[in-house]
C-alpha positions in Angstrom: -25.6 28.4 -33.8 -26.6 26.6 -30.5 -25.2 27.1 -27.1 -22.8 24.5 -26.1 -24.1 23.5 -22.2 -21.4 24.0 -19.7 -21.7 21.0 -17.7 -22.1 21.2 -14.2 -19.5 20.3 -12.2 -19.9 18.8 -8.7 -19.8 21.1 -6.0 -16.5 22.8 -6.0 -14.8 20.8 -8.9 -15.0 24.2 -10.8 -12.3 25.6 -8.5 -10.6 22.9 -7.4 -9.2 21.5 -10.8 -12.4 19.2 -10.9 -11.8 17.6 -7.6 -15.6 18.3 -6.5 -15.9 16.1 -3.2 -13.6 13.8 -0.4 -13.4 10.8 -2.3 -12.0 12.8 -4.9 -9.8 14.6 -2.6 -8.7 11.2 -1.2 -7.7 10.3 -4.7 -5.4 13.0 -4.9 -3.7 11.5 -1.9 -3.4 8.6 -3.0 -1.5 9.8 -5.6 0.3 11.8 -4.1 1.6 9.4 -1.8 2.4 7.0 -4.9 4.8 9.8 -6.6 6.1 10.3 -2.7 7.5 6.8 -2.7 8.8 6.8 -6.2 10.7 10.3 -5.3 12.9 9.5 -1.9 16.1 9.9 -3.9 15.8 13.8 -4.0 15.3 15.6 -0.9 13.8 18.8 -2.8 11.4 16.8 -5.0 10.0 14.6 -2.2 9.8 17.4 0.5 7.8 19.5 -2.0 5.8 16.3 -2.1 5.7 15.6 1.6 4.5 19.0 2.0 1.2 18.5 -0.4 0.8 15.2 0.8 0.4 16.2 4.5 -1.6 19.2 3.5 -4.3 17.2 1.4 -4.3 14.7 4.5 -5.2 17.4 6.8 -7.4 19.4 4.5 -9.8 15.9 4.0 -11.2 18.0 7.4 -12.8 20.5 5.7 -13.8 18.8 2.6 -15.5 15.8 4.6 -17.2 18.2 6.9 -18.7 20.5 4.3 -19.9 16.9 1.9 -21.5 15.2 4.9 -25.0 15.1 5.5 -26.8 14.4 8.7 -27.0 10.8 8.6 -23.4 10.6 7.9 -22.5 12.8 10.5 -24.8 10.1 13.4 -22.6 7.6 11.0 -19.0 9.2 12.2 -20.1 9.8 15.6 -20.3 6.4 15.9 -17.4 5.1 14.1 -15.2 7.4 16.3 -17.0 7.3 19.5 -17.4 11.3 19.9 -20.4 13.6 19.0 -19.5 15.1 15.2 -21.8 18.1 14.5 -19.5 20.2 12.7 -16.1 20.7 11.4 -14.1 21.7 14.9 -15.9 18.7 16.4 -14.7 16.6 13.0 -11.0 18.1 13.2 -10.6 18.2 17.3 -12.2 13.8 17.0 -9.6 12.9 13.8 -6.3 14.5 15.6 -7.3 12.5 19.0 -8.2 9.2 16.9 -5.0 9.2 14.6 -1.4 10.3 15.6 -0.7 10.5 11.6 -3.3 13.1 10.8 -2.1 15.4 13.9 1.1 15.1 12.2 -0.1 16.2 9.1 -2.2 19.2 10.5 1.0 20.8 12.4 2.9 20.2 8.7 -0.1 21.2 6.9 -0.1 24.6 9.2 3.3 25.4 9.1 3.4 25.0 5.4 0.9 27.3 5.3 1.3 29.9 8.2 5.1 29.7 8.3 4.8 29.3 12.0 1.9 27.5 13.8 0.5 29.4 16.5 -2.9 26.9 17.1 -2.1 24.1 18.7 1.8 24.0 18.3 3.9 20.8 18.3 7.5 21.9 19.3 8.2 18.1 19.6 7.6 17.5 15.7 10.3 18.2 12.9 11.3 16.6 9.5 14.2 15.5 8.4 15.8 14.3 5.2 18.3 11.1 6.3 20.6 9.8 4.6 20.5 5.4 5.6 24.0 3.5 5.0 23.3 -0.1 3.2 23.8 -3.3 5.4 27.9 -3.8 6.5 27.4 -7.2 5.9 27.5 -6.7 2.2 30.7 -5.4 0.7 29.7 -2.4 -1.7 31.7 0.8 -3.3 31.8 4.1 -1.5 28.4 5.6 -1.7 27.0 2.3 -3.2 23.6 1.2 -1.7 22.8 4.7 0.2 19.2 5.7 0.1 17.3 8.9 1.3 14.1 9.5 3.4 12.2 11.5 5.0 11.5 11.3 8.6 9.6 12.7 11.0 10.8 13.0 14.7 7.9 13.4 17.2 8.2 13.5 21.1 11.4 11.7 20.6 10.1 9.2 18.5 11.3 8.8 14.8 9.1 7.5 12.3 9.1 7.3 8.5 7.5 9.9 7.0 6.2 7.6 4.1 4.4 4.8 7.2 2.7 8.3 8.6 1.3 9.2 5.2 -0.1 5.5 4.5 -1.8 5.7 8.3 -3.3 8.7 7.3 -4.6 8.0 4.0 -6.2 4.3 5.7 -8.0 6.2 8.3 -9.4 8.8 5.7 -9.8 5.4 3.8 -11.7 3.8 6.4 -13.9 6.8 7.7 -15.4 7.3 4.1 -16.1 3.3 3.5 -18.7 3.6 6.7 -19.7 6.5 5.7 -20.5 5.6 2.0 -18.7 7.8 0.2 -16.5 5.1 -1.0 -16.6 1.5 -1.6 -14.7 -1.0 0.7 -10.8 0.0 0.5 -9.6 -3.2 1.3 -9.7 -4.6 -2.8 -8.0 -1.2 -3.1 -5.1 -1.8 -0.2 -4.6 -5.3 -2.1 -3.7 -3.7 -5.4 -1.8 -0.5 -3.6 0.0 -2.9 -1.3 -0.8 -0.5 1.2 
Protein backbone atom coordinates (compact mmCIF):
# COMPACT_ATOMS: atom_id res chain seq x y z
CA UNK A 1 0.00 0.00 0.00
CA UNK A 2 1.54 3.53 -0.74
CA UNK A 3 2.44 6.13 1.76
CA UNK A 4 -0.03 8.97 2.03
CA UNK A 5 2.48 12.36 1.85
CA UNK A 6 1.98 14.45 4.89
CA UNK A 7 1.79 17.80 3.46
CA UNK A 8 3.93 20.41 4.50
CA UNK A 9 2.61 22.89 6.37
CA UNK A 10 3.97 26.54 6.30
CA UNK A 11 6.33 27.28 8.84
CA UNK A 12 4.77 26.78 12.11
CA UNK A 13 1.16 25.97 10.99
CA UNK A 14 1.92 22.42 12.33
CA UNK A 15 1.85 23.87 15.93
CA UNK A 16 -0.19 26.58 15.70
CA UNK A 17 -3.54 24.99 14.55
CA UNK A 18 -2.34 25.78 10.81
CA UNK A 19 -1.94 29.43 11.35
CA UNK A 20 1.73 29.20 9.68
CA UNK A 21 2.56 33.08 9.10
CA UNK A 22 1.26 37.02 10.22
CA UNK A 23 -1.26 37.34 7.71
CA UNK A 24 -2.71 34.31 9.00
CA UNK A 25 -2.23 35.45 12.46
CA UNK A 26 -3.94 38.73 11.55
CA UNK A 27 -6.87 36.70 10.31
CA UNK A 28 -7.38 35.28 13.62
CA UNK A 29 -7.78 38.87 14.81
CA UNK A 30 -9.89 39.69 12.72
CA UNK A 31 -12.02 37.33 13.86
CA UNK A 32 -11.62 37.54 16.90
CA UNK A 33 -12.56 41.04 17.00
CA UNK A 34 -15.81 40.14 14.90
CA UNK A 35 -17.08 37.54 17.73
CA UNK A 36 -15.84 40.49 20.31
CA UNK A 37 -18.51 42.83 18.96
CA UNK A 38 -21.14 40.28 18.61
CA UNK A 39 -20.46 39.18 22.45
CA UNK A 40 -20.65 42.73 24.64
CA UNK A 41 -23.81 41.44 26.32
CA UNK A 42 -21.81 38.97 28.63
CA UNK A 43 -19.02 40.26 30.59
CA UNK A 44 -17.39 36.71 30.99
CA UNK A 45 -17.71 35.70 27.32
CA UNK A 46 -16.34 38.97 25.94
CA UNK A 47 -13.56 39.46 28.55
CA UNK A 48 -12.32 35.89 27.71
CA UNK A 49 -12.47 37.38 24.28
CA UNK A 50 -10.87 40.69 25.06
CA UNK A 51 -8.15 38.86 26.57
CA UNK A 52 -7.28 36.70 23.20
CA UNK A 53 -7.91 39.51 21.11
CA UNK A 54 -5.28 41.81 22.91
CA UNK A 55 -2.90 38.88 23.07
CA UNK A 56 -3.05 37.97 19.25
CA UNK A 57 -2.60 41.90 18.73
CA UNK A 58 0.48 41.95 20.66
CA UNK A 59 1.89 38.63 19.70
CA UNK A 60 1.65 39.91 15.65
CA UNK A 61 5.42 41.05 17.23
CA UNK A 62 6.94 38.06 17.21
CA UNK A 63 5.20 36.40 14.35
CA UNK A 64 6.09 39.46 11.93
CA UNK A 65 9.58 39.64 13.16
CA UNK A 66 10.42 35.93 12.78
CA UNK A 67 8.45 35.98 8.74
CA UNK A 68 10.26 39.16 7.62
CA UNK A 69 13.08 39.08 5.46
CA UNK A 70 15.67 41.68 4.85
CA UNK A 71 14.03 43.70 2.33
CA UNK A 72 10.96 43.84 4.43
CA UNK A 73 12.68 44.83 7.34
CA UNK A 74 14.50 48.24 5.07
CA UNK A 75 10.50 48.27 4.05
CA UNK A 76 9.28 48.82 7.91
CA UNK A 77 12.06 50.99 8.73
CA UNK A 78 10.77 53.20 6.46
CA UNK A 79 7.15 52.98 6.93
CA UNK A 80 7.77 53.70 10.76
CA UNK A 81 10.63 56.06 10.53
CA UNK A 82 13.01 53.93 13.11
CA UNK A 83 15.79 51.41 12.23
CA UNK A 84 13.96 47.58 12.49
CA UNK A 85 16.73 44.91 12.66
CA UNK A 86 15.09 42.64 14.93
CA UNK A 87 12.27 41.81 17.10
CA UNK A 88 13.08 44.39 20.33
CA UNK A 89 13.67 47.02 17.67
CA UNK A 90 10.10 45.81 15.95
CA UNK A 91 8.22 45.67 19.49
CA UNK A 92 10.08 48.89 21.22
CA UNK A 93 9.02 51.02 17.16
CA UNK A 94 5.07 49.48 17.23
CA UNK A 95 4.30 50.42 21.14
CA UNK A 96 5.80 54.11 20.36
CA UNK A 97 3.90 54.28 16.83
CA UNK A 98 0.42 53.01 18.22
CA UNK A 99 -1.12 53.76 21.69
CA UNK A 100 -3.63 50.60 20.87
CA UNK A 101 -0.93 48.01 20.51
CA UNK A 102 0.86 49.27 23.89
CA UNK A 103 -2.43 48.62 25.34
CA UNK A 104 -2.61 45.38 24.11
CA UNK A 105 1.02 44.30 25.17
CA UNK A 106 0.50 45.44 29.01
CA UNK A 107 -3.04 43.17 28.62
CA UNK A 108 -1.35 40.60 26.63
CA UNK A 109 1.47 40.43 29.64
CA UNK A 110 -0.73 40.48 32.44
CA UNK A 111 -2.83 37.81 30.89
CA UNK A 112 0.05 35.93 30.72
CA UNK A 113 2.46 36.77 33.72
CA UNK A 114 -0.36 37.64 36.19
CA UNK A 115 1.58 40.73 36.98
CA UNK A 116 3.67 42.74 34.45
CA UNK A 117 6.92 43.48 35.75
CA UNK A 118 8.52 44.85 32.06
CA UNK A 119 7.40 47.94 31.28
CA UNK A 120 4.36 48.28 33.74
CA UNK A 121 1.36 50.60 32.98
CA UNK A 122 -0.26 51.27 36.56
CA UNK A 123 -2.43 53.87 34.55
CA UNK A 124 -4.21 51.09 32.46
CA UNK A 125 -7.23 48.84 33.75
CA UNK A 126 -10.41 47.29 32.19
CA UNK A 127 -13.57 47.57 33.01
CA UNK A 128 -16.97 46.02 32.23
CA UNK A 129 -19.69 49.18 32.17
CA UNK A 130 -22.85 49.02 32.28
CA UNK A 131 -24.38 52.36 29.72
CA UNK A 132 -28.06 53.52 30.59
CA UNK A 133 -30.15 54.16 27.15
CA UNK A 134 -30.96 57.86 26.14
CA UNK A 135 -33.58 59.67 28.96
CA UNK A 136 -35.13 61.13 26.21
CA UNK A 137 -36.87 57.89 25.30
CA UNK A 138 -39.33 56.48 27.75
CA UNK A 139 -38.37 52.67 28.29
CA UNK A 140 -39.14 49.83 31.14
CA UNK A 141 -36.67 49.34 33.92
CA UNK A 142 -33.65 47.73 32.61
CA UNK A 143 -34.94 48.20 28.96
CA UNK A 144 -32.22 49.52 26.46
CA UNK A 145 -29.09 48.92 28.90
CA UNK A 146 -26.09 47.59 27.08
CA UNK A 147 -22.57 46.34 28.33
CA UNK A 148 -18.88 47.16 27.26
CA UNK A 149 -15.79 46.92 27.92
CA UNK A 150 -13.53 49.73 28.54
CA UNK A 151 -10.33 50.51 29.02
CA UNK A 152 -9.14 53.43 31.28
CA UNK A 153 -5.61 54.72 30.55
CA UNK A 154 -3.84 57.80 32.10
CA UNK A 155 -7.23 58.96 32.95
CA UNK A 156 -8.53 58.56 29.72
CA UNK A 157 -11.46 56.11 28.96
CA UNK A 158 -11.75 54.48 25.71
CA UNK A 159 -13.76 51.63 24.22
CA UNK A 160 -12.18 48.63 24.38
CA UNK A 161 -13.73 47.51 20.94
CA UNK A 162 -12.20 51.35 19.02
CA UNK A 163 -8.64 50.04 20.71
CA UNK A 164 -8.88 46.62 19.09
CA UNK A 165 -9.99 48.06 15.58
CA UNK A 166 -6.79 50.59 15.87
CA UNK A 167 -4.75 47.85 16.49
CA UNK A 168 -5.81 45.45 13.98
CA UNK A 169 -5.57 48.73 11.07
CA UNK A 170 -1.98 49.30 12.02
CA UNK A 171 -1.08 45.55 11.82
CA UNK A 172 -3.41 45.90 8.68
CA UNK A 173 -1.51 48.65 7.28
CA UNK A 174 2.24 47.47 8.22
CA UNK A 175 1.73 44.15 6.30
CA UNK A 176 0.02 45.87 3.01
CA UNK A 177 3.68 47.83 2.57
CA UNK A 178 5.29 45.13 3.42
CA UNK A 179 3.54 42.67 0.97
CA UNK A 180 2.34 40.17 3.06
CA UNK A 181 -1.08 41.21 2.29
CA UNK A 182 -3.06 42.81 -0.26
CA UNK A 183 -4.47 46.50 0.15
CA UNK A 184 -6.86 46.37 3.29
CA UNK A 185 -8.82 49.03 2.33
CA UNK A 186 -11.46 46.64 -0.04
CA UNK A 187 -11.25 44.66 3.21
CA UNK A 188 -12.20 47.81 5.71
CA UNK A 189 -15.20 48.50 3.16
CA UNK A 190 -16.73 45.05 3.63
CA UNK A 191 -15.72 44.87 7.67
CA UNK A 192 -16.99 48.44 8.10
CA UNK A 193 -13.94 48.89 9.94
Amino acid sequence: MPRIPIPKFPKRAHQSFNIGDASQLLRKLTVEIHEFTKSNSSSTMSGYLALNIAMTAWHMVDWLSADMDVDQRETATRCLGRPISDHNDLAATVTSACEALRICQVIATAGKHVEVKRRPDPSLATRFKVVKPSLNKPRLPGEGLSYIWVIERNGKEYLAEDVFKEAHRFWETLLSHLGMIDDPIPSRMRRGW
